[in-house]
PyMOL commands that place a pseudoatom at each C-alpha (Angstrom):
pseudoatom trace, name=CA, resn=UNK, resi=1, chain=A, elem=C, hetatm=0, pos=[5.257, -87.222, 5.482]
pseudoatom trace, name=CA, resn=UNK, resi=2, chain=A, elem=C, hetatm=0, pos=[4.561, -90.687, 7.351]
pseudoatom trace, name=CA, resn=UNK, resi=3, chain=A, elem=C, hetatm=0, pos=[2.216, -88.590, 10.084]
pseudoatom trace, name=CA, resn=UNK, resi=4, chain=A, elem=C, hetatm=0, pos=[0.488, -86.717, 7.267]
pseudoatom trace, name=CA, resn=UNK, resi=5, chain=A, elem=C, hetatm=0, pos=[-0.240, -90.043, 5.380]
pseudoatom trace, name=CA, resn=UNK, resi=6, chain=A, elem=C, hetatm=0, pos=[-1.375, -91.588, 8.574]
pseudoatom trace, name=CA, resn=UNK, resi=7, chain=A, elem=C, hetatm=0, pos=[-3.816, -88.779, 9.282]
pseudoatom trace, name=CA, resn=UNK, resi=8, chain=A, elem=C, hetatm=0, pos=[-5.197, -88.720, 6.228]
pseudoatom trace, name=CA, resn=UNK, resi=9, chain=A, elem=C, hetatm=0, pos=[-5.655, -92.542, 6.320]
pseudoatom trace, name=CA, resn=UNK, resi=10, chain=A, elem=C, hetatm=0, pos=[-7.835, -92.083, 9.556]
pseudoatom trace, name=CA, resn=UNK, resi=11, chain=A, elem=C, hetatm=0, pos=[-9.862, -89.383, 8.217]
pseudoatom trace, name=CA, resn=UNK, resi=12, chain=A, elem=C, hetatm=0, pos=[-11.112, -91.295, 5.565]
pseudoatom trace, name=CA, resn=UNK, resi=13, chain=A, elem=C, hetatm=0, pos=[-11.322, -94.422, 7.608]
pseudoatom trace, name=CA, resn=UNK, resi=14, chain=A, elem=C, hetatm=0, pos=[-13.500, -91.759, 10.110]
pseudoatom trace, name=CA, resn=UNK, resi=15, chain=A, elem=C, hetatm=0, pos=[-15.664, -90.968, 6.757]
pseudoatom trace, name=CA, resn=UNK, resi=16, chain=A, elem=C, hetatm=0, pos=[-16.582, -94.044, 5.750]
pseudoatom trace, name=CA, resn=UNK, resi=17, chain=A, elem=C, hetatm=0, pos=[-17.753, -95.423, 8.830]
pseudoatom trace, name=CA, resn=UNK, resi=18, chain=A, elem=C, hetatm=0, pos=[-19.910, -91.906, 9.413]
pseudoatom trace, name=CA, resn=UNK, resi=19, chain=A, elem=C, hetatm=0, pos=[-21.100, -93.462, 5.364]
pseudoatom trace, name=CA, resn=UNK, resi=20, chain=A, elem=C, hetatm=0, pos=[-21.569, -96.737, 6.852]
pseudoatom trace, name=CA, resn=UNK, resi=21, chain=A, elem=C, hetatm=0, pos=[-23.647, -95.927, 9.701]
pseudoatom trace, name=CA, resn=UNK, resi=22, chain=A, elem=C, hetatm=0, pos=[-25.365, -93.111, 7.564]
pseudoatom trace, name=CA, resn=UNK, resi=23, chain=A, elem=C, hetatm=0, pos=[-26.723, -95.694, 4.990]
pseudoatom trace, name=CA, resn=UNK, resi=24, chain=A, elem=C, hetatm=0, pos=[-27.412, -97.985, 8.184]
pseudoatom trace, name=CA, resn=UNK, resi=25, chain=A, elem=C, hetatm=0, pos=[-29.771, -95.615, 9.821]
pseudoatom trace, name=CA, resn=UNK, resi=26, chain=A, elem=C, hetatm=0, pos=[-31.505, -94.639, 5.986]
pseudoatom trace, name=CA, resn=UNK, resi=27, chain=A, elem=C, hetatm=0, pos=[-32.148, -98.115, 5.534]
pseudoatom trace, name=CA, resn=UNK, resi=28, chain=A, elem=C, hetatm=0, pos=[-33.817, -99.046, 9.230]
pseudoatom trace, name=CA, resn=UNK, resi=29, chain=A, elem=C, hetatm=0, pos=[-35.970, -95.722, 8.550]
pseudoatom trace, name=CA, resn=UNK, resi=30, chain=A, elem=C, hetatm=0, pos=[-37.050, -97.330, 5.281]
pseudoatom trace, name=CA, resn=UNK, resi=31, chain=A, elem=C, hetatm=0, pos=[-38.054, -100.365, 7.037]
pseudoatom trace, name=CA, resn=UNK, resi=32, chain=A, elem=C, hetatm=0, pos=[-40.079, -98.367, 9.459]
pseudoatom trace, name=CA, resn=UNK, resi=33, chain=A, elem=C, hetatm=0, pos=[-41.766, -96.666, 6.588]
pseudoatom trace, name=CA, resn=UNK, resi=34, chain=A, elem=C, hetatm=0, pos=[-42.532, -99.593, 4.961]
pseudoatom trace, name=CA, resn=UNK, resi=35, chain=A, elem=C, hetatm=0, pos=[-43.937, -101.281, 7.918]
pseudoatom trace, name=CA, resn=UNK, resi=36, chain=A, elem=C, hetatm=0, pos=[-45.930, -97.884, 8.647]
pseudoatom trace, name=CA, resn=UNK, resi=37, chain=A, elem=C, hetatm=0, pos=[-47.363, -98.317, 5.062]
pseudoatom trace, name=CA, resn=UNK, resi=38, chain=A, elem=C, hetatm=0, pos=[-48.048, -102.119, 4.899]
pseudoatom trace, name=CA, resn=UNK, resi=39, chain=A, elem=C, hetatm=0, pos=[-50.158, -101.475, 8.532]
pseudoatom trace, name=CA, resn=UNK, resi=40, chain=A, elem=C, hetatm=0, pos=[-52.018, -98.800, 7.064]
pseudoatom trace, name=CA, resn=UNK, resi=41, chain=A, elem=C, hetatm=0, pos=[-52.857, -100.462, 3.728]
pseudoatom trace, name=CA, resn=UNK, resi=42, chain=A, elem=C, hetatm=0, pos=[-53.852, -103.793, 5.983]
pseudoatom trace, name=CA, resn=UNK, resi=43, chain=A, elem=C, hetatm=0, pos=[-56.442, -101.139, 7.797]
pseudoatom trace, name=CA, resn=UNK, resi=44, chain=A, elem=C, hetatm=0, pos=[-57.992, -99.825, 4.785]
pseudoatom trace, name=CA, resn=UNK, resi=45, chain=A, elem=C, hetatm=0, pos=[-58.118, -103.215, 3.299]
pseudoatom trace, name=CA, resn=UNK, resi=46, chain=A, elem=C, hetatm=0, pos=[-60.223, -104.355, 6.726]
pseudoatom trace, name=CA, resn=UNK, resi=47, chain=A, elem=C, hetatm=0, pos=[-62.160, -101.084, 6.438]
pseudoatom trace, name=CA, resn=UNK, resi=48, chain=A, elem=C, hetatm=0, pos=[-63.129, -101.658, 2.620]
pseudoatom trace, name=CA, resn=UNK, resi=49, chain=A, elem=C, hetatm=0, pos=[-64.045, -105.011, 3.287]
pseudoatom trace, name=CA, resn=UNK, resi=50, chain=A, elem=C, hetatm=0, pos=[-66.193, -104.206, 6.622]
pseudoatom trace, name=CA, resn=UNK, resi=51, chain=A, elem=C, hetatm=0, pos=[-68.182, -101.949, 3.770]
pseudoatom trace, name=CA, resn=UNK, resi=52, chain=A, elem=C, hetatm=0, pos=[-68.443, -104.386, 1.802]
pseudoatom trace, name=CA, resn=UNK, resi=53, chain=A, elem=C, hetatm=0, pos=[-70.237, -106.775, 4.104]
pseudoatom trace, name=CA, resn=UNK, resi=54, chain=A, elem=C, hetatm=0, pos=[-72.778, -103.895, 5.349]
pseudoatom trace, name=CA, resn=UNK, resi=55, chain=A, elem=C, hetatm=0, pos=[-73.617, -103.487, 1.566]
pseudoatom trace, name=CA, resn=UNK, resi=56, chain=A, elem=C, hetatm=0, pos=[-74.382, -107.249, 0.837]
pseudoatom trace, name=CA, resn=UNK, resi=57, chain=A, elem=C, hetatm=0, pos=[-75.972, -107.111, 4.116]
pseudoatom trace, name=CA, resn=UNK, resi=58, chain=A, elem=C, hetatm=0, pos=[-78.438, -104.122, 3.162]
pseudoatom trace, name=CA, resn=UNK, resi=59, chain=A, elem=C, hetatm=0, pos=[-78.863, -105.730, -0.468]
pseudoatom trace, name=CA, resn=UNK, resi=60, chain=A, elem=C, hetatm=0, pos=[-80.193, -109.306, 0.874]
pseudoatom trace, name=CA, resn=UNK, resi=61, chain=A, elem=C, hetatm=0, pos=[-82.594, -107.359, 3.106]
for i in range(1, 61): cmd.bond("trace and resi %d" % i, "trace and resi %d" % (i + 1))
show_as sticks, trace
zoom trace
């Protein structure tokens, strides 16, 4: 009965750390993504403003 209890008690200990490191890898992934998005919305920010400049430019000519 002891062993049984024992093995069940490191199973689950087993689980939660595959949980724990599951939800640690999910969340470096989102921080990836997140960079990934904030670089790309920085570029079409640069892009949009570049555009803007060549129209002001064309309009004062």
């Amino acid at each position: 009965m002891m062993k049984t209890g024992l093995i069940l008690l490191l199973a689950l200990a087993l689980a939660a750390c595959n949980t724990a490191e599951g939800i640690k890898k999910d969340a470096q992934i989102g921080v990836e993504k997140t960079g990934e998005a904030i670089k790309k919305g920085g570029e079409a920010v640069g892009e949009a403003m570049k555009k803007g400049g060549e129209a002001v430019q064309k309009a004062v000519e």
